[in-house]
DONU-303208 format. One record per residue (C-alpha): residue number from 1; residue in three letters; x, y, z. Coordinates in steps of 0.25 Angstrom, whole numbers, plus 5000, padded with zeros to 4 digits. Layout:
N
ATOM  pos  code    c1    c2    c3
ATOM  NUM   ALA     X     Y     Z
...
// end
This chain:
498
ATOM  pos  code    c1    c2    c3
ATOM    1   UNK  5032  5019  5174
ATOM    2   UNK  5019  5021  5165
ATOM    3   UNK  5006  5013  5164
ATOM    4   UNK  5011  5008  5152
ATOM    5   UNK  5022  5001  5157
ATOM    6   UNK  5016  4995  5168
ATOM    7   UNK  5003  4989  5160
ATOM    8   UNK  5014  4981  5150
ATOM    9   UNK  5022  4974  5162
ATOM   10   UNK  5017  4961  5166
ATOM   11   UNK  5018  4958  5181
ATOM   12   UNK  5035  4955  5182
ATOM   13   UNK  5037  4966  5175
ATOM   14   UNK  5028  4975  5183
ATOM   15   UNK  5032  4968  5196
ATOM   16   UNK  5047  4971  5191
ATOM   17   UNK  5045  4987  5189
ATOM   18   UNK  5039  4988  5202
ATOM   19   UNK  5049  4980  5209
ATOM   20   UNK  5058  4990  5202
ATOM   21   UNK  5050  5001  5206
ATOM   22   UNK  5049  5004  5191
ATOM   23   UNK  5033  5007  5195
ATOM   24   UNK  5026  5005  5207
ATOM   25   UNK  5014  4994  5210
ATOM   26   UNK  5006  5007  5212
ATOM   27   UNK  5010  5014  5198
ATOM   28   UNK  5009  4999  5193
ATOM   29   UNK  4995  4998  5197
ATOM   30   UNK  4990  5013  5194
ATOM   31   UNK  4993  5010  5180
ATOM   32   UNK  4986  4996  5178
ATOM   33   UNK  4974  5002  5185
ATOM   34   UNK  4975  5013  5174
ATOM   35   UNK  4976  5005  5163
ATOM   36   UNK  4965  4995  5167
ATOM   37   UNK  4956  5007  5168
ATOM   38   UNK  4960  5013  5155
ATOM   39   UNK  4956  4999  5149
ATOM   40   UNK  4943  4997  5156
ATOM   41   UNK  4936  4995  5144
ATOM   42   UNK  4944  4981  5144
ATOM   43   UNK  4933  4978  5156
ATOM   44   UNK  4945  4970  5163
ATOM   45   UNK  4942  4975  5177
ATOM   46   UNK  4931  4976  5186
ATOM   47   UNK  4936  4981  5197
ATOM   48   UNK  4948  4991  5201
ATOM   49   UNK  4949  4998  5215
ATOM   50   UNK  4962  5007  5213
ATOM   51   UNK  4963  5012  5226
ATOM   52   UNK  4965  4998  5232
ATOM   53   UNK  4973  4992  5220
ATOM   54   UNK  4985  5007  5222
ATOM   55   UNK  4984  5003  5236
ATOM   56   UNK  4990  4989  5235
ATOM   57   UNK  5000  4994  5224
ATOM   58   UNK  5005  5005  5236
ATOM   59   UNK  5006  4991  5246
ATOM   60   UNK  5014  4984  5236
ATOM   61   UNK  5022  4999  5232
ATOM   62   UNK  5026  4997  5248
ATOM   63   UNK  5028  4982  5248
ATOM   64   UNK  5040  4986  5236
ATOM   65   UNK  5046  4997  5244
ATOM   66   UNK  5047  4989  5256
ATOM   67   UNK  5056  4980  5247
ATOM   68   UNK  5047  4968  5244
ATOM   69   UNK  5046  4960  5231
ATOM   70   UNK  5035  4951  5223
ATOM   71   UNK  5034  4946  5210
ATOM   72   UNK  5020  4953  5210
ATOM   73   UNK  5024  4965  5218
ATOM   74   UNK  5016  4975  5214
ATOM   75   UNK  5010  4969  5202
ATOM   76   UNK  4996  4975  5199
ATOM   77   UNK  4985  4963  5195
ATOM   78   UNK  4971  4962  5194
ATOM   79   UNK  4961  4950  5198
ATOM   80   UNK  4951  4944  5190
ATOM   81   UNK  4937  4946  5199
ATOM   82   UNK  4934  4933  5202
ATOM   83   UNK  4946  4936  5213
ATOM   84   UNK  4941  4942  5227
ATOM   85   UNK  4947  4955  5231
ATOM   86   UNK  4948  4964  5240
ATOM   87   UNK  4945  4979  5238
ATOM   88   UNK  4940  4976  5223
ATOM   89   UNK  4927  4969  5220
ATOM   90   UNK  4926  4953  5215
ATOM   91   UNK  4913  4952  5207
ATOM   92   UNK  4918  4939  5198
ATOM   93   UNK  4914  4950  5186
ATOM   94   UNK  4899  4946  5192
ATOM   95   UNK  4888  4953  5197
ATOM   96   UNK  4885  4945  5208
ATOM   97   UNK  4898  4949  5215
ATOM   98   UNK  4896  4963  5210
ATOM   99   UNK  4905  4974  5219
ATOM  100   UNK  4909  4963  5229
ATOM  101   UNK  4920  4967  5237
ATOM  102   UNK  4929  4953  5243
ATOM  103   UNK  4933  4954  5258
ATOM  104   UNK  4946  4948  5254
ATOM  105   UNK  4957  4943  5241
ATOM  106   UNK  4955  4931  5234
ATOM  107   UNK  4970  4922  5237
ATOM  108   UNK  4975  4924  5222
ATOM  109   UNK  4973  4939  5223
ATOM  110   UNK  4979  4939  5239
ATOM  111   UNK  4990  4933  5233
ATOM  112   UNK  4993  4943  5222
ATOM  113   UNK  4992  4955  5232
ATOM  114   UNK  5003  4947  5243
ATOM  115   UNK  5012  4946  5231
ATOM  116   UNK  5011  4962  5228
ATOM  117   UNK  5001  4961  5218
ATOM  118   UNK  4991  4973  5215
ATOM  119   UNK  4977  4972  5210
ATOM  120   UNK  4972  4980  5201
ATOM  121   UNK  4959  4976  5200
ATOM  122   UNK  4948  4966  5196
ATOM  123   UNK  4947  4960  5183
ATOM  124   UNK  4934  4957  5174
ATOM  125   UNK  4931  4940  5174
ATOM  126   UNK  4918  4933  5168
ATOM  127   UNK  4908  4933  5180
ATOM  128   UNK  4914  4923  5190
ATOM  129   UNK  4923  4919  5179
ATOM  130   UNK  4914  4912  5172
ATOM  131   UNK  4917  4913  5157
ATOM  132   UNK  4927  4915  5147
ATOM  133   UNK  4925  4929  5140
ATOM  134   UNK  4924  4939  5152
ATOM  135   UNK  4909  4942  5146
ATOM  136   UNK  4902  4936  5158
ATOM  137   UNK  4908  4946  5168
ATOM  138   UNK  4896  4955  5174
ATOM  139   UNK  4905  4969  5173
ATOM  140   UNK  4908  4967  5157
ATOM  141   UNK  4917  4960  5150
ATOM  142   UNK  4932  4960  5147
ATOM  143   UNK  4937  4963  5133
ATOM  144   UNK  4948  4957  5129
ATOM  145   UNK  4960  4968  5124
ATOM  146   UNK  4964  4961  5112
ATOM  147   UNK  4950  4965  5105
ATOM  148   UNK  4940  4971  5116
ATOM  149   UNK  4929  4963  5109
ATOM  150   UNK  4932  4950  5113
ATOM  151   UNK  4933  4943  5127
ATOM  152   UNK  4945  4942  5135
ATOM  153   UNK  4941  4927  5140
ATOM  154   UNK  4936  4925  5153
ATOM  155   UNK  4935  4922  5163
ATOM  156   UNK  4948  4931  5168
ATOM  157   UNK  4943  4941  5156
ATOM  158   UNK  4947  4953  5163
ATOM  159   UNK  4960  4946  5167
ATOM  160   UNK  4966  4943  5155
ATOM  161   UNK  4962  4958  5148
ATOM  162   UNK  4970  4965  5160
ATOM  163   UNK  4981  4956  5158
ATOM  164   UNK  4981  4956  5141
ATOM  165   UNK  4978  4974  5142
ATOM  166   UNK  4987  4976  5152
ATOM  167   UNK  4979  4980  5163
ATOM  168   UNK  4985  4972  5174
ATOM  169   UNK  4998  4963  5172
ATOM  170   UNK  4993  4951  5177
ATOM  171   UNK  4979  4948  5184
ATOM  172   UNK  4972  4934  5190
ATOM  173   UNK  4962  4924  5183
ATOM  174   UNK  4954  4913  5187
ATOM  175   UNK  4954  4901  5177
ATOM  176   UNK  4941  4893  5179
ATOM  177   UNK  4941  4886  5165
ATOM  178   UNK  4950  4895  5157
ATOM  179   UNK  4947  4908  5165
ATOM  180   UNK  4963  4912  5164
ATOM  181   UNK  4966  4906  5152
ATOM  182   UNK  4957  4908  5142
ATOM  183   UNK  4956  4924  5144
ATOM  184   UNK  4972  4923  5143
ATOM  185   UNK  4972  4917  5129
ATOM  186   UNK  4961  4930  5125
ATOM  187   UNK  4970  4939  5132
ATOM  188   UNK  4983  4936  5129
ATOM  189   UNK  4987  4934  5143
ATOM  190   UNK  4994  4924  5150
ATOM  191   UNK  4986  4917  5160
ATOM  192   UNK  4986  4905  5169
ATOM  193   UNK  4978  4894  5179
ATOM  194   UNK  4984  4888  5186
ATOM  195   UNK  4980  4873  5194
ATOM  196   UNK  4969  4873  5200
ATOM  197   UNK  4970  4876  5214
ATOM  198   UNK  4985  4885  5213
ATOM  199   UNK  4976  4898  5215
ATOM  200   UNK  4968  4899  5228
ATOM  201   UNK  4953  4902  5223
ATOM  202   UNK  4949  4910  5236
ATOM  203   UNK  4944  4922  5231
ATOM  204   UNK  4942  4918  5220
ATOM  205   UNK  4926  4921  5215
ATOM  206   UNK  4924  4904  5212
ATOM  207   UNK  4917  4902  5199
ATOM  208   UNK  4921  4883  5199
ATOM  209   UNK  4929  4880  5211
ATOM  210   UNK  4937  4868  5205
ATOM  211   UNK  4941  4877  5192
ATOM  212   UNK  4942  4891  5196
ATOM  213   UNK  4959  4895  5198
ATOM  214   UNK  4966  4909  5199
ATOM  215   UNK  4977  4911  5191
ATOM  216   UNK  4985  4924  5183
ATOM  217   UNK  4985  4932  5171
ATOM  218   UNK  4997  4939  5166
ATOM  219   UNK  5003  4943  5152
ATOM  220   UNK  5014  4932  5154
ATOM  221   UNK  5016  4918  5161
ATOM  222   UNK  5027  4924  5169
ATOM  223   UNK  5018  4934  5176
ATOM  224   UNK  5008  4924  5177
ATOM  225   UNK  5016  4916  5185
ATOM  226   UNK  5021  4927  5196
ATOM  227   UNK  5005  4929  5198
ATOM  228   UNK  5003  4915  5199
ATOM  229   UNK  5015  4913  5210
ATOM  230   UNK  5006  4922  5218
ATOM  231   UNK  4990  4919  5215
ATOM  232   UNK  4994  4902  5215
ATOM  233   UNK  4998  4895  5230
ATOM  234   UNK  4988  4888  5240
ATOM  235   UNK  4977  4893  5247
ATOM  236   UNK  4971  4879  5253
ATOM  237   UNK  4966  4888  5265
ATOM  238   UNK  4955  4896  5258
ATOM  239   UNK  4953  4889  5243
ATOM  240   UNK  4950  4873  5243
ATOM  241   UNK  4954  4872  5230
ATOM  242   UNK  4968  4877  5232
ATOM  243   UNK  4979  4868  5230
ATOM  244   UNK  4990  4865  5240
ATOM  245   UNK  5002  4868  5230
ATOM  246   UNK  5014  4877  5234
ATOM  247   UNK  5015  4892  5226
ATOM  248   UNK  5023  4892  5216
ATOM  249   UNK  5033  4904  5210
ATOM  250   UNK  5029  4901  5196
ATOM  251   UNK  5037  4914  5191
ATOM  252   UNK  5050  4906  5196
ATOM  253   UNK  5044  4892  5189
ATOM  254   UNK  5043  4900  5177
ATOM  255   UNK  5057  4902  5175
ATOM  256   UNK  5062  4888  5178
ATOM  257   UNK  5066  4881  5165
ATOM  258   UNK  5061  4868  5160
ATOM  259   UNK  5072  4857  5162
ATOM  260   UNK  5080  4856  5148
ATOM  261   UNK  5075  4870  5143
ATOM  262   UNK  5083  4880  5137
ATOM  263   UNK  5080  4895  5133
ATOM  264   UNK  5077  4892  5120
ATOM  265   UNK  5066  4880  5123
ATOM  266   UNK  5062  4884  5137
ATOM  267   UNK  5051  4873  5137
ATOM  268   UNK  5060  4861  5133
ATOM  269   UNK  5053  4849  5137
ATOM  270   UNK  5039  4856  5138
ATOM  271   UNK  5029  4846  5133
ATOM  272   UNK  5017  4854  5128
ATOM  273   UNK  5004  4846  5125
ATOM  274   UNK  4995  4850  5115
ATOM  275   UNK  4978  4845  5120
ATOM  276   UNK  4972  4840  5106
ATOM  277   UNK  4959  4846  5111
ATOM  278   UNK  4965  4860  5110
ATOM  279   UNK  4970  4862  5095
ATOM  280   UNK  4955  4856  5091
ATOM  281   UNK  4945  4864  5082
ATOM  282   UNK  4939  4872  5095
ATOM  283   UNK  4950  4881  5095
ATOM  284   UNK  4951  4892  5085
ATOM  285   UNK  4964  4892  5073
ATOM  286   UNK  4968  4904  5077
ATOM  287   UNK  4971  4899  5093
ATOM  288   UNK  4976  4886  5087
ATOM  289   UNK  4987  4894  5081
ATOM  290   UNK  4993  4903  5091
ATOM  291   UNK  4993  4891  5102
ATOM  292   UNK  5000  4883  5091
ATOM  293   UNK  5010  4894  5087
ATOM  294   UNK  5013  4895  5102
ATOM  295   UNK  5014  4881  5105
ATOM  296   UNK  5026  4881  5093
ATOM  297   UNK  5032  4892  5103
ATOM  298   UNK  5032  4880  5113
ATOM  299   UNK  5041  4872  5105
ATOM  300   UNK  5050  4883  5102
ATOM  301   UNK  5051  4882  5116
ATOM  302   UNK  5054  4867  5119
ATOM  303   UNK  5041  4863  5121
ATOM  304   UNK  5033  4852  5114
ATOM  305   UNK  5022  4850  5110
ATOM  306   UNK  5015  4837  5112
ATOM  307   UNK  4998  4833  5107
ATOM  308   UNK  4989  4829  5119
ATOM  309   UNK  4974  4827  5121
ATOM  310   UNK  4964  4831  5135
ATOM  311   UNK  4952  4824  5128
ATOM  312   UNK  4943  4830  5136
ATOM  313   UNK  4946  4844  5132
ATOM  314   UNK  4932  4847  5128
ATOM  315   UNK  4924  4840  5141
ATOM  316   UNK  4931  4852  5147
ATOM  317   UNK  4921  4862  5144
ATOM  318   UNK  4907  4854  5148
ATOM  319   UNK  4915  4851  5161
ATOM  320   UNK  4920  4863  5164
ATOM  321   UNK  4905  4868  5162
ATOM  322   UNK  4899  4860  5172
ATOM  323   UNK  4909  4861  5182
ATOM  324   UNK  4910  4875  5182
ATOM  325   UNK  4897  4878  5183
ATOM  326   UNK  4895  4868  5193
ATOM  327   UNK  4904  4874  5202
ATOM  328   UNK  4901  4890  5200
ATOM  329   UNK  4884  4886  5203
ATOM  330   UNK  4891  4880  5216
ATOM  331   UNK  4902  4895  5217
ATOM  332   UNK  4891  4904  5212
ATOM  333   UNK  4881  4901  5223
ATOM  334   UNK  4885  4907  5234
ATOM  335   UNK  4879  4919  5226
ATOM  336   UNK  4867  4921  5229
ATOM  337   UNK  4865  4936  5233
ATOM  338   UNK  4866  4932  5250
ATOM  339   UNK  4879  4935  5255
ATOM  340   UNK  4887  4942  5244
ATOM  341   UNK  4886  4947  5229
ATOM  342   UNK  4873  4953  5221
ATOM  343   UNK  4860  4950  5228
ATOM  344   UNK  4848  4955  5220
ATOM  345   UNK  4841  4968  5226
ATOM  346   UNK  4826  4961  5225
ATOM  347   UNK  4822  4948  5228
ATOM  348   UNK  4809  4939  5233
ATOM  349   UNK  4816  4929  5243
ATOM  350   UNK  4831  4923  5244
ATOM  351   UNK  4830  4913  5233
ATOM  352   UNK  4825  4926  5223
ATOM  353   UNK  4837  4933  5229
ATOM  354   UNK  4847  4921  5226
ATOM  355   UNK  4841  4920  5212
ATOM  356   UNK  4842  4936  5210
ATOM  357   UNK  4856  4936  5214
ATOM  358   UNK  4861  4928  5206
ATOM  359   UNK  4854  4930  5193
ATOM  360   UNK  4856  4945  5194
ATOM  361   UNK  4871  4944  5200
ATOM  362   UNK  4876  4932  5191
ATOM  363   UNK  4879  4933  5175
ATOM  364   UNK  4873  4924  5164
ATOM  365   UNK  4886  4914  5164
ATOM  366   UNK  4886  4914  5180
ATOM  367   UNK  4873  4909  5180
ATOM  368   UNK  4874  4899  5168
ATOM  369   UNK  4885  4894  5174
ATOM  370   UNK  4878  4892  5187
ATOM  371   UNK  4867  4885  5180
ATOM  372   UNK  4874  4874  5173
ATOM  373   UNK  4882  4872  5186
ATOM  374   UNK  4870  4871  5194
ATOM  375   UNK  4865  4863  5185
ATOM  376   UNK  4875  4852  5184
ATOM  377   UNK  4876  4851  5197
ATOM  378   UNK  4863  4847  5201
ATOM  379   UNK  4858  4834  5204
ATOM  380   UNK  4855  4826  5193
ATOM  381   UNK  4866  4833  5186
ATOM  382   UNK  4878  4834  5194
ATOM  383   UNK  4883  4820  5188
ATOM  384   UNK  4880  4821  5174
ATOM  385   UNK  4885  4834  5174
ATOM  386   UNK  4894  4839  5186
ATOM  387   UNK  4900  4826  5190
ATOM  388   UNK  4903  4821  5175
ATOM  389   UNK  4911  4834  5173
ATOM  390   UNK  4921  4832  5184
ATOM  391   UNK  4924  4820  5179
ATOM  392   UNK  4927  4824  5165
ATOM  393   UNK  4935  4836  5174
ATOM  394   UNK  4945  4825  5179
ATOM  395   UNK  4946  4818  5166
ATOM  396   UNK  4951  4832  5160
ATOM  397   UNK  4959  4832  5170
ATOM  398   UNK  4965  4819  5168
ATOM  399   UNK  4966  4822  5151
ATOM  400   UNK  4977  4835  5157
ATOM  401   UNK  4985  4822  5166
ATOM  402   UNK  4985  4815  5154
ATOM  403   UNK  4991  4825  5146
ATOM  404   UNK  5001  4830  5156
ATOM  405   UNK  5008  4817  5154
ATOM  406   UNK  5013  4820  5139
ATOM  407   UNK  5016  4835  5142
ATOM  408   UNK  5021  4847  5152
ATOM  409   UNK  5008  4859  5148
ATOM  410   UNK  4997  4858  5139
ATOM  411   UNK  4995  4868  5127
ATOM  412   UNK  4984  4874  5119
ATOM  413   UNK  4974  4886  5116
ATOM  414   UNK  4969  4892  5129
ATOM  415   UNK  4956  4896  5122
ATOM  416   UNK  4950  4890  5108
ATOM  417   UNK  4948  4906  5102
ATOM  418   UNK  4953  4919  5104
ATOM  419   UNK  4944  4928  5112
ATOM  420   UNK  4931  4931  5106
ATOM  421   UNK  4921  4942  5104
ATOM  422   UNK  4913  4947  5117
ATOM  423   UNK  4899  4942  5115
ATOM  424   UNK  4904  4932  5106
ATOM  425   UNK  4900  4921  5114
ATOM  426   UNK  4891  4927  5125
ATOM  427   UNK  4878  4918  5119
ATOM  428   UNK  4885  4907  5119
ATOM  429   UNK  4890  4902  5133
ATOM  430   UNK  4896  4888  5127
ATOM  431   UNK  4906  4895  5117
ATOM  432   UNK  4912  4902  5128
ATOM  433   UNK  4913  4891  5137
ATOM  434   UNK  4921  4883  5127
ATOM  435   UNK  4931  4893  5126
ATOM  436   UNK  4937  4884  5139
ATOM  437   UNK  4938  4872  5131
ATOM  438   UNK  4953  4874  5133
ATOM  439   UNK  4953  4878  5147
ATOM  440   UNK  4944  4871  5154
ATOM  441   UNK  4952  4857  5154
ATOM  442   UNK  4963  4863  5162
ATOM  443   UNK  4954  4871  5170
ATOM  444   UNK  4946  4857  5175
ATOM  445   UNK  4959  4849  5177
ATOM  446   UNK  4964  4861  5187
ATOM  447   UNK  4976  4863  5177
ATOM  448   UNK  4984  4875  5176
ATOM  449   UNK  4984  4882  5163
ATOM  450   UNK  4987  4895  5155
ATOM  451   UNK  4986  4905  5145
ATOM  452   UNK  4996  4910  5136
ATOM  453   UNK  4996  4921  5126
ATOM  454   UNK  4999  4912  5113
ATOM  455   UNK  4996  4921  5101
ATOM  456   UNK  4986  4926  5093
ATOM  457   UNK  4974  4921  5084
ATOM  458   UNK  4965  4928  5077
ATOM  459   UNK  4962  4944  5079
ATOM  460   UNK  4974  4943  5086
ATOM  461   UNK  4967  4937  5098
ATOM  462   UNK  4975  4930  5108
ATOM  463   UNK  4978  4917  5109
ATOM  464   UNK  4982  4910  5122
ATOM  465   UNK  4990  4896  5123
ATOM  466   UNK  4984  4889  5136
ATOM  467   UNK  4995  4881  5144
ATOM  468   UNK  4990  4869  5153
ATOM  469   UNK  4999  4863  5165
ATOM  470   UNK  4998  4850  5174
ATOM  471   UNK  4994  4854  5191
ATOM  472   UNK  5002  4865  5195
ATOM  473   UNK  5010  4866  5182
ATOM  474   UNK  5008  4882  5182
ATOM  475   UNK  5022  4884  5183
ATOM  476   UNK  5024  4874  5169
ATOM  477   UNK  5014  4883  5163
ATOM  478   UNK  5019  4896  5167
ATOM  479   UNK  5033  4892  5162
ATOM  480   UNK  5028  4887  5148
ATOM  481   UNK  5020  4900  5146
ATOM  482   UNK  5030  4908  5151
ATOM  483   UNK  5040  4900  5140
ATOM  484   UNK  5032  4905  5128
ATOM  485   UNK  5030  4918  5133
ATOM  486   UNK  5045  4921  5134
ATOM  487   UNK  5045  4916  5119
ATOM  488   UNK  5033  4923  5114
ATOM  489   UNK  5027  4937  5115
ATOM  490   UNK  5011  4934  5113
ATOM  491   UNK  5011  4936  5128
ATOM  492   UNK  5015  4951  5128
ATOM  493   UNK  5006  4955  5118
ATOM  494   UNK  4994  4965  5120
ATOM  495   UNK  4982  4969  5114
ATOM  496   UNK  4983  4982  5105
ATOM  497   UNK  4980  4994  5114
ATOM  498   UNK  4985  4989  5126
// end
C-alpha cells in the first residue's frame, strides 16, 4: 500500500486496513513519519524519535499476529507537547523545559498506547498553551496549510495542521479556553472538549487547573469518538480534578438513533438553540454565513432551531483573563531554575538565579500572563478582582442551565473570523484574546463542546460550526456532528497540495 493511501485514511479506515493486513502499523507509521518530514516547513512538530516510534509499530505488528483486536490497533497519532512522554521530549513549545525528557506517560497518552496506538511524535503548541495563534511557541510557529501565511489557531496549533495536511489521522489537544476548538474552525478539522474532569490531566504540563482538559482531533466525529473511548474514564488516584464517571464506548453511542428518527431526518426531535450573543456584530459576515448555511443542514435533518440568550457571553473574556492567569502564576511557579528546566549559567545569589531563569526560559505571553495573575491575586486585589471572577464564572454557568431547559445542543461560530495573517495581531495582545469570545463561556462552565468543519468564507478560509452539550453530553455531540457529516462533505476537504 503506498504512502498515499495511508496519509488519506482517517483512523477506522486505517485501523481497518491493518486489521486486514492490507498494511502493517510499522509500514503505516514509516509513511506518516515521511510525510511529516516532507512537510516540515508546516512547523507542526517538534519532536520525532523514529527509532522508538518503528518500535512500537513492531509491538503492535505482533499484538495483530497473535490474534488481537482494537479500534485503535496500530493507529499511528501524535501528541500535542503539553502531554509528558517517554522517549521524546515535552517542552510545552518553551524554553524553560527545553530538551526535557519525562520519566513516565502522561494518562491520555498511556491510554492511547494500551489501546495499540502509535505515536509518532510531538506536535508544535503556543508556549504552555497559552494563546490562540501558535506564534508564542518558543521553536516557531505553525502555519496553517490552507494558506501558509496565516495562523493555524492555537493553542493545539500544531494539532490541527497534522490533522487538516494529513500528517497524522488523528492527534490529542488540550482545550483551556478554546485550545481544541478554535484551531479546528482554522483548520478544518473536527475537534472536541470534552466535561471537565472526563480526561485525567496527569501529565499533562498545567497551564489553569480548573480549565485545562484533554481531548482529540480527527478529520471526522466518528474517529473523534474511537479516541475519545480511550483518552476519557477516571483517574481519581493521580488527578484530583478527575471526575468519578464510567468510560464510555462513544463509537457504539454514536450509532444509536434518536427516538422517532428516520434515515431521512436523523435528528428528529433535536432542539438546536441559537445564543443571540453569537450572531451579533463581533463575528465577521462571511462566518455568519457558512454557520447559517450549515444550521439549514440541521433542519434538513429533523432538527430545530430555536433563539436563546447566555447574557453574559461577553463577561467571559475579562473573567477568563483573570482566572487564567491566576492560576498559571500559581502552575508556572515551581519553575524556578532549582530542580528541573532552564537555569541560567550566571548569576549573583538564588533570588538573581530565580529571576534569570525565568526571564530568560519564559516567553513574553508567559510572562504577561504571569504578571496579571500575580497580580490579581494579591492582597488588596484578590476580591475585587480574583474573587468577583468566580462569581461572574458561576453565573455563566448557570446562563448554560438556563438555556438547557428550552433545548438538546447549543449552536453557533466557533471563532468570530477565519484565521488571520501571522503577525497580524502580534502587537496587539487584547485582539487575540478576544477571538475566545465564543469559547470561553463553555470553557468556564466545564461544558463539553466542539468543532465542526461547516464551510468556507472568504479566501476560501475555513469555517468551523462549534457545538455545545450539558455534563457529560459528549456522546449527544458526537452524534449530532457526526449526522451533518454524513449529509455534507465540508469535513473531507483538503488544502490544495496536500
Amino acid at each position: 500500500m503506498s504512502s498515499k493511501q495511508i496519509h488519506e485514511m482517517g483512523v477506522a479506515e486505517l485501523a481497518t486496513a491493518i486489521a486486514d493486513k492490507k498494511t502493517s502499523a510499522a509500514e503505516a507509521a514509516q509513511a506518516l513519519l515521511g510525510r511529516a518530514k516532507q512537510h516540515e516547513n508546516l512547523g507542526a512538530y517538534l519532536a520525532f524519535n523514529e527509532d522508538l516510534t518503528l518500535s512500537q509499530a513492531k509491538a503492535v505488528d505482533a499484538r495483530i499476529a497473535a490474534g488481537e483486536r482494537g479500534p485503535l490497533l496500530g493507529v499511528p497519532l501524535a501528541h500535542k507537547d503539553i502531554f509528558v512522554t517517554q522517549g521524546f521530549p515535552s517542552t510545552a513549545g518553551s524554553k524553560m523545559l527545553e530538551g526535557y525528557q519525562s520519566p513516565f506517560d502522561a494518562t491520555v497518552v498511556a491510554k492511547l498506547a494500551q489501546a495499540g496506538a502509535v505515536t509518532l511524535g510531538k506536535l508544535n503548541c503556543d508556549e504552555f498553551a497559552m494563546g490562540g495563534s501558535n506564534e508564542n511557541s518558543a521553536y516557531g510557529v505553525a502555519r496553517n496549510p490552507w494558506d501558509t501565511d496565516r495562523v493555524p489557531g492555537g493553542s493545539s496549533g500544531g494539532s490541527a495542521v497534522a490533522v487538516a495536511a494529513r500528517l497524522a489521522p488523528a492527534v490529542t489537544g488540550t482545550d483551556t479556553g478554546g485550545s481544541i476548538r478554535q484551531p479546528a474552525s482554522f483548520c478544518n478539522v473536527t475537534g472536541i472538549k470534552p466535561t471537565y474532569g472526563r480526561c485525567s490531566r496527569y501529565g499533562m504540563i498545567a497551564f489553569a487547573s480548573s480549565l485545562d482538559q484533554a481531548g482529540p482531533m480527527a478529520r471526522s466525529a466518528a474517529d473523534c469518538a474511537m479516541l475519545l473511548t480511550a483518552m476519557a474514564g477516571p483517574d481519581i488516584d493521580r488527578d484530583s480534578t478527575s471526575l468519578d464517571h464510567p468510560a464510555e464506548d462513544y463509537t457504539r453511542l454514536l450509532g444509536t438513533p434518536r427516538e422517532g428518527a428516520s434515515a431521512a431526518q436523523p435528528l428528529k426531535g433535536l432542539r438546536i438553540g441559537l445564543p443571540r450573543e453569537f450572531f451579533g456584530e463581533g463575528c465577521a459576515p462571511d462566518v455568519v454565513a457558512a454557520v447559517r448555511a450549515a444550521l439549514s443542514e440541521y433542519e434538513k435533518l429533523g432538527a430545530t432551531l430555536v433563539d436563546i440568550s447566555l447574557p453574559r457571553t461577553e463577561l467571559s473574556i475579562p473573567v477568563y483573563y483573570i482566572i487564567a492567569p491566576a492560576e498559571a502564576s500559581s502552575n508556572l511557579s515551581r519553575f524556578d531554575g532549582v530542580k528541573f528546566g532552564h537555569r541560567a549559567a550566571q548569576y549573583d545569589d538564588l533570588i538573581d538565579m530565580y529571576k534569570k531563569s525565568r526571564s530568560e526560559g519564559f516567553g513574553p505571553e508567559v510572562q504577561r500572563r504571569i504578571m496579571i495573575g500575580t497580580y490579581v491575586l494579591s492582597h488588596g486585589y484578590y476580591d475585587a478582582y480574583y474573587l468577583k471572577a468566580q462569581q461572574i464564572r458561576r453565573l455563566i454557568a448557570q446562563d448554560f442551565q438556563n438555556a438547557f431547559t428550552q433545548c438538546d445542543v447549543i449552536a453557533g461560530p466557533a471563532a468570530p473570523t477565519t484565521a488571520w495573517k501571522i503577525g497580524e495581531k502580534s502587537d496587539d495582545p487584547v485582539a487575540n484574546y478576544l477571538a475566545d469570545i465564543f469559547t470561553l463561556p463553555a470553557s468556564l462552565a466545564g461544558l463539553p463542546g466542539m468543532s465542526v468543519p461547516a464551510g468556507f468564507g472568504s479566501g476560501q478560509l475555513p469555517v468551523g460550526l462549534q457545538l455545545i452539550g450539558n455534563y457529560f453530553q459528549e456522546a449527544a455531540l458526537l452524534q449530532t456532528a457526526h449526522a451533518f457529516q454524513e449529509a455534507t462533505d465540508w469535513h473531507t476537504k483538503t488544502p490544495e497540495g496536500f
